[in-house]
Steps between C-alpha positions, in 0.01 A plus 500: 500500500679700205757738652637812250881569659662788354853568536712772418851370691478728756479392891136554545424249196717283708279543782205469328650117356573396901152609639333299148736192632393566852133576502419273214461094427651419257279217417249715404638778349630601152746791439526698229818722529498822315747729413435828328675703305453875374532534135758810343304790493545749233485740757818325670794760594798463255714400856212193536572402135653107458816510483581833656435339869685146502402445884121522362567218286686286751178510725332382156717237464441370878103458469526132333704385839312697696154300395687165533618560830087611544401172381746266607457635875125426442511187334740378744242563777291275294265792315373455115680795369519674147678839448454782248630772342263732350586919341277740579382756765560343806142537733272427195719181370476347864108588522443346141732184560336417786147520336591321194704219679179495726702568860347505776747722718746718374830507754712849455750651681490842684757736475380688708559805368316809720463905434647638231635213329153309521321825316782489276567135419163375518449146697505191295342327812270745539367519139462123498302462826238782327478343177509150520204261490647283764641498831846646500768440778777815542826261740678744705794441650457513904599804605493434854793382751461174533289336759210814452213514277 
């Protein structure tokens, strides 16, 4: 099985790499990790410019560790793993990566954004589970106490 993982750092892309180690041999799966990234936009605010936000371009800076610590935590549960970094809009680079690497699931994250903020932010998740021409897992992190389902 071919397995698209994409990352973006945050806690739910961590959740998404334990249920991938958890739910999934690794004798018989291959990862592809993917990490996205937006391109500047010449419709960025002057206050989003490089350079004017430093703490922007420390989070930059951390995506390289980020993927290793992806991969090595993969590879060191014994998974074939290769990682990515690839600029562009985020839903439609996952959906094409996935169908030109030939993937058979795509694994995402939820952030689980609701209301307001969904209608506003759009779902990455979301998007990719409509669009994509295979079988997409969204991890979520259990949100129950523990010992209910």
């Amino acid at each position: 099985m071919k397995l698209l993982l994409a990352v973006d750092g945050s806690e739910d892309s961590a959740e998404a790499i334990r249920q991938v180690s958890a739910q999934f041999d690794p004798q018989t799966t291959e990862i592809k990790i993917l990490h996205v990234r937006t391109p500047p936009s010449s419709l960025t605010p002057p206050q989003m410019a490089r350079g004017y936000a430093p703490e922007m371009e420390e989070l930059e800076k951390e995506v390289p560790f980020t993927l290793d610590h992806s991969v090595q935590k993969l590879k060191g549960a014994g998974f074939a793993v290769e990682a990515a970094v690839e600029i562009g809009e985020v839903r439609s680079t996952i959906i094409d990566g996935a169908a030109q690497w030939g993937a058979d699931l795509i694994v995402v994250g939820s952030h689980g954004h609701q209301g307001l903020a969904r209608l506003l932010l759009g779902s990455v998740a979301e998007s990719v589970v409509r669009h994509a021409k295979c079988s997409v897992l969204v991890a979520r992190k259990n949100t129950f106490p523990t010992g209910q389902n």
